[in-house]
C-alpha positions in Angstrom: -22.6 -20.2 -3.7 -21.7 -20.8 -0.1 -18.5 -23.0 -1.4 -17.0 -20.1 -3.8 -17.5 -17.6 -0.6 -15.7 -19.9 1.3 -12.6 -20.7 -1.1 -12.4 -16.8 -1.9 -12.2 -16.5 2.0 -9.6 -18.7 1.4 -8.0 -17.9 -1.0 -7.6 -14.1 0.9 -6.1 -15.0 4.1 -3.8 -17.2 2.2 -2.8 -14.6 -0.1 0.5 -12.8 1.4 -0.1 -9.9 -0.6 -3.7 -8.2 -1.9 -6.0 -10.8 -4.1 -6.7 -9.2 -7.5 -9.9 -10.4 -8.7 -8.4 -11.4 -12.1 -6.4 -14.3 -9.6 -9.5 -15.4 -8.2 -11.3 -15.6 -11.4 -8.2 -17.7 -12.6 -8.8 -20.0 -9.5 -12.0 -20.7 -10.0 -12.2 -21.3 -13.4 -15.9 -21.5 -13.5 -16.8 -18.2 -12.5 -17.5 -15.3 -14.0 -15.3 -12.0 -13.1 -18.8 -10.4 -12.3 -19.7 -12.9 -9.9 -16.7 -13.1 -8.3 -16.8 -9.0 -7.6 -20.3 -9.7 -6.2 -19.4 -12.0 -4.1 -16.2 -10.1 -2.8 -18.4 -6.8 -2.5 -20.9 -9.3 -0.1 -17.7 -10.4 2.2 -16.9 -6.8 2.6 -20.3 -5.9 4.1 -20.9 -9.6 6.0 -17.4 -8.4 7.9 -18.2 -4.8 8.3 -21.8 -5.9 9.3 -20.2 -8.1 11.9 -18.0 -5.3 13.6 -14.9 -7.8 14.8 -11.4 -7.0 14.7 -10.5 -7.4 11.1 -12.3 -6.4 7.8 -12.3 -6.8 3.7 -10.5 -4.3 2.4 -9.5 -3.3 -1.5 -6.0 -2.4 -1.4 -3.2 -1.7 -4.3 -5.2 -3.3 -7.1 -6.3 -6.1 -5.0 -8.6 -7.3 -1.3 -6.7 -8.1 1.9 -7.8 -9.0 5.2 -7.0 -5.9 7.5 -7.1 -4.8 10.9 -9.6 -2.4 11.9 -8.4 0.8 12.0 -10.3 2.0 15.3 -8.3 -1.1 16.9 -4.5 0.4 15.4 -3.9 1.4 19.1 -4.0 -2.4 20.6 -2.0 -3.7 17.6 0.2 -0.9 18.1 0.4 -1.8 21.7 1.5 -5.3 20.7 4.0 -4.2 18.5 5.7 -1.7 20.5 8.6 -4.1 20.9 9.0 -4.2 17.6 11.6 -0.9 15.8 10.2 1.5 13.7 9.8 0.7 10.2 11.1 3.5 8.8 13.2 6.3 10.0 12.2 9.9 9.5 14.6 10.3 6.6 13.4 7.3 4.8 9.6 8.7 5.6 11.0 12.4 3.9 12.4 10.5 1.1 9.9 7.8 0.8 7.0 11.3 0.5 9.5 12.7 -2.0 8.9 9.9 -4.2 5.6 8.9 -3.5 4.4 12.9 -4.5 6.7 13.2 -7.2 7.4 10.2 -9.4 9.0 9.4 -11.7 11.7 11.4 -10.7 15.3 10.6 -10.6 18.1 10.3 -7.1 19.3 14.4 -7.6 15.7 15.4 -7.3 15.0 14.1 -4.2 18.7 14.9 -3.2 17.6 18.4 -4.2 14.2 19.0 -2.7 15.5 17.3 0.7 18.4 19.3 0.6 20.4 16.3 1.8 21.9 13.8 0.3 19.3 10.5 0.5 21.4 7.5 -0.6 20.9 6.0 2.4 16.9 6.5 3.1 16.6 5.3 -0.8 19.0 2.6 -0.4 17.0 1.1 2.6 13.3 1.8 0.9 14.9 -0.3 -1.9 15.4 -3.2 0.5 12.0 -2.8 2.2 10.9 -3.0 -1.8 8.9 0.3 -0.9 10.6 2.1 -3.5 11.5 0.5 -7.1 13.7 1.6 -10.3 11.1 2.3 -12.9 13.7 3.2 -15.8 16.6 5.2 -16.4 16.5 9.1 -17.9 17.3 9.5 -21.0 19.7 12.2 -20.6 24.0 12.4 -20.0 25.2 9.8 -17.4 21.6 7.9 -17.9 20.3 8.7 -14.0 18.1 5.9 -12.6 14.4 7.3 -12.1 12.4 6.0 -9.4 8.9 5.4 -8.1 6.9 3.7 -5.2 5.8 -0.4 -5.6 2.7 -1.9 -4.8 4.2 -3.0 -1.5 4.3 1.1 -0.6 0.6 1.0 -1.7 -0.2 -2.0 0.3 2.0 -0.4 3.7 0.1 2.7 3.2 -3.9 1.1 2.6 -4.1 2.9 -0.6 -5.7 1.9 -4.1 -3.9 3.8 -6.0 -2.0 6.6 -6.1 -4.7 9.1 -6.1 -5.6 8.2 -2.9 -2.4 9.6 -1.4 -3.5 12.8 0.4 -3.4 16.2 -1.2 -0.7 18.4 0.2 -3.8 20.9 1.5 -5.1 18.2 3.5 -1.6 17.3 4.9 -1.5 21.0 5.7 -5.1 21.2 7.2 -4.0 17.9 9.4 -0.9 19.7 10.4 -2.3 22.6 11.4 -4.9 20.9 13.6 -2.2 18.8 15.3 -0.5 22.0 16.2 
């Protein structure tokens, strides 16, 4: 038991992008997919229990190894060197996309009410945003949507995890 905690440990902080428990189980072979969640759900409270600097966390589909989010302001400290990921247009385009998906490039162009080839060109290269298809309409438009790298960015599950647009409101209106 010990030894199949330890490789899972592993196995996460080796993993460059969130562990789905179907990999694990495909790792070690000799474990059930049951276990393996029981054993993943008992790392998750042994490092919340233990209150240090990073914790178990299920993210996009999959666990990762994250920073506590009471600690964001040291890490950001440490980063400050570092540029901004993403400039506001890319943020505006990359919420345009996250809220709205599938949508093609003259929706976003539309409810920005600028043109956002750029902010979409460079979410493309950060693999934030991804081409999910083409429209099947004249001229064929290519139709976008968010990757599990935006999910992963962002700490989210899933999608339904993204905030409603009342509680963006509500948060607004209490930074004001």
């Amino acid at each position: 038991m010990e030894e199949k905690i330890a490789i899972i440990e592993a196995l996460l902080f080796a993993s460059e992008s969130p562990l789905t428990v179907e990999r694990i189980v495909e790792t070690l072979s000799d474990t059930e997919k049951k276990e393996i969640v029981s054993l993943l759900e008992g790392l998750i409270r042994e490092y919340d229990t233990r209150g240090g600097g990073i914790c178990l966390r299920e993210v996009a589909g999959g666990f990762q190894f994250r920073t506590r989010t009471d600690l964001s302001p040291w890490v950001r400290k440490l980063k400050a060197g570092r540029p901004a990921l993403l400039s506001t247009p890319a943020l505006e385009t990359l919420a345009v996309v996250a809220y709205r998906q599938p949508l093609v490039k003259a929706e976003i162009d539309r409810i920005r009410g600028v043109d956002a080839s750029g902010a979409l060109k460079g979410l493309l290269e950060k693999k934030l945003v991804r081409i999910v298809g083409r429209k099947d309409v004249p001229g064929k438009p290519i139709i976008y949507g968010t990757t599990r790298k935006f999910l992963e960015v962002f700490n989210l599950k899933d999608l339904s995890e993204l905030p409603t647009l009342r509680e963006l409101k509500d948060l607004q209106e209490q930074q004001e």
